[in-house]
N, C-alpha and C positions, 0 to 999 in steps of 0.2 A: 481176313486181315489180322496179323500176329496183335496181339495186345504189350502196348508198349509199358515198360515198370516206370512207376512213379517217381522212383528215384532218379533214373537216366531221365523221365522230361524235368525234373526236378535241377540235376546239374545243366543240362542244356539253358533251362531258363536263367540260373542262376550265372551259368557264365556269357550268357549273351550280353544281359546287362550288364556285367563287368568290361565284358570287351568293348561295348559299344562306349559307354563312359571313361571305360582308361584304355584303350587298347591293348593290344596282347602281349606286348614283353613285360608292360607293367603289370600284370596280373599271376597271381603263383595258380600254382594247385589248390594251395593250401584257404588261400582265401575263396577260391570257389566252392570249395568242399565243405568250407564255414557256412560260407552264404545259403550252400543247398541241405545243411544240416542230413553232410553223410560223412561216412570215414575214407579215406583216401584207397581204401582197400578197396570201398565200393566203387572210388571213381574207376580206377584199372579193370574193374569187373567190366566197366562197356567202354573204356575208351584207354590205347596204350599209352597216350599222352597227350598233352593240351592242346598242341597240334593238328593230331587229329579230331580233337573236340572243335575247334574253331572251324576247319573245313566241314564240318559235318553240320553245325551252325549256320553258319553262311550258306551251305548248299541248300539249309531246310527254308531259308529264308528267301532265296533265290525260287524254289519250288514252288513255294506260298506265293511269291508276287506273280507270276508265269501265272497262274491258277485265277488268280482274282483278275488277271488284265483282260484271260481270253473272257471273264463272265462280261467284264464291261465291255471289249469290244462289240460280242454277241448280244447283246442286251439288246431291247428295245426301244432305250433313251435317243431321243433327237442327236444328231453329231457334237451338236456344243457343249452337252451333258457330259458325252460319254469321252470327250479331251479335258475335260475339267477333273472328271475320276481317275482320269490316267493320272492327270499330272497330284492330283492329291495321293494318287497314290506311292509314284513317287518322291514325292514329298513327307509321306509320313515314313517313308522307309528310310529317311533320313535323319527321322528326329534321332535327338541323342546321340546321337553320335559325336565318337570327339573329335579333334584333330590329331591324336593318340591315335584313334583307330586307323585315322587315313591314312596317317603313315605307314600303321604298322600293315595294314592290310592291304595297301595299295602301291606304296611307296616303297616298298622293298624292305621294310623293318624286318622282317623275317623273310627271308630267299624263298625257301617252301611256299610258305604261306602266302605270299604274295606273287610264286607263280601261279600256283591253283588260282585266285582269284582273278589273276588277269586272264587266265583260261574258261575259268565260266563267266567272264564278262564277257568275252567274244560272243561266248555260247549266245547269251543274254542277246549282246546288240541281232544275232542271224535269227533268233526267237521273232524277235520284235519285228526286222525287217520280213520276217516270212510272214509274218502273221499280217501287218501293214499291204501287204501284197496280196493278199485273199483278202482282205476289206476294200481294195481296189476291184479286183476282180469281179465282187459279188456287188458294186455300184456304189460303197458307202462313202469312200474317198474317191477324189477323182483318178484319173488312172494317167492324168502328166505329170501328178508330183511325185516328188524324190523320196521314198520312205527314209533313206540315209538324213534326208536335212531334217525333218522332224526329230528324227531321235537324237539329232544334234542341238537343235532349240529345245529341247527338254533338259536337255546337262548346260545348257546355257542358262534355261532359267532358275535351274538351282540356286546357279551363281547370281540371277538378278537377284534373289529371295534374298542372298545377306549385303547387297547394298542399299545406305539407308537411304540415300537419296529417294531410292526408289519407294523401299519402305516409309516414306515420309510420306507419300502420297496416299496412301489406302488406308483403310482401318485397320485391314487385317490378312495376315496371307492366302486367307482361302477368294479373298478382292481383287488381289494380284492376278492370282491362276483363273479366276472367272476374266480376268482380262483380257491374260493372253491367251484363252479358250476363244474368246469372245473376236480375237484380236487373227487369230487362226481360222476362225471356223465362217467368218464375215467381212475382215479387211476393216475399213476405217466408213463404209458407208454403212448410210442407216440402214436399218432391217425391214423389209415389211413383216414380217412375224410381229405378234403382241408382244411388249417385254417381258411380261411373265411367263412367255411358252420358254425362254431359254435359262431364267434365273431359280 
């Protein structure tokens, strides 16, 4: 495995947080190459432009969560455990983020950029749905539900997280997703399991 320079994971890190906080058009070169304390020579040495710094971001980001999802599907945690690590994990690939980024990266702020992403979001959701499809097959899920509506109630419950109504009810977000883990994985009757085997 090629050994990566310090400086390239050094711009990467440096300009994820920029983007993820102020999105991409508001972000120059110049301030990333501040933030990563190199000179703009070095950025062009691994990247022809911010462009493709962001797709390269994003894909590493994509690749990363693909990696940690199949560990928890595969895992050996009970089924309520391992919807509650999905959905935290989705959730923490949320934090920070702005409304800057959404636009810019989702919403067309940049044509490029925001085809690529809508192209490895496809990728994303046939990932999820094949993978969902082999945890049916090998007994974990049952094998009449719809993988597509799952991975629909997860981009739904993003949206519950910023309503506060809802947020008025719980202590804390990881209360929420233990809910609707809980809420998914058992319905509204009681469990014969002990409370402790699920929480």
């Amino acid at each position: 495995m090629p050994v990566v320079s310090k400086k390239k994971l050094d711009i990467k890190a440096a300009a994820r947080d920029l983007f993820w906080r102020h999105g991409f058009r508001r972000v120059s070169i110049e301030e990333i190459c501040q933030r990563a304390k190199v000179s703009k020579m070095t950025f062009y040495k691994y990247f022809p432009n911010k462009q493709e710094l962001a797709k390269t971001i994003f894909n590493d980001n994509i690749e990363n969560g693909e990696k940690e999802f199949r560990n928890i599907l595969y895992s050996d945690d009970l089924p309520a455990i391992k919807i509650k690590k999905i959905l935290l994990l989705k959730l923490e690939g949320t934090n920070n983020i702005s409304q800057e980024f959404v636009k810019d990266f989702y919403k067309g702020g940049d044509p490029g950029l925001s085809g690529f992403v809508e192209q490895r979001t496809q990728q994303v959701w046939t990932f999820l749905k094949n993978d969902y499809k082999k945890a049916q097959e090998t007994g974990l899920f049952r094998k009449d539900f719809k993988p597509d509506m799952l991975i629909k109630l997860q981009i739904k419950l993003l949206e519950l997280m910023e309503d506060q109504s809802i947020i008025d009810l719980y202590d804390s977000q990881q209360d929420i997703i233990m809910e609707f883990a809980n809420l998914l994985v058992y319905g509204i009757i009681p469990r014969e399991k002990p409370e402790g085997s699920v929480n």
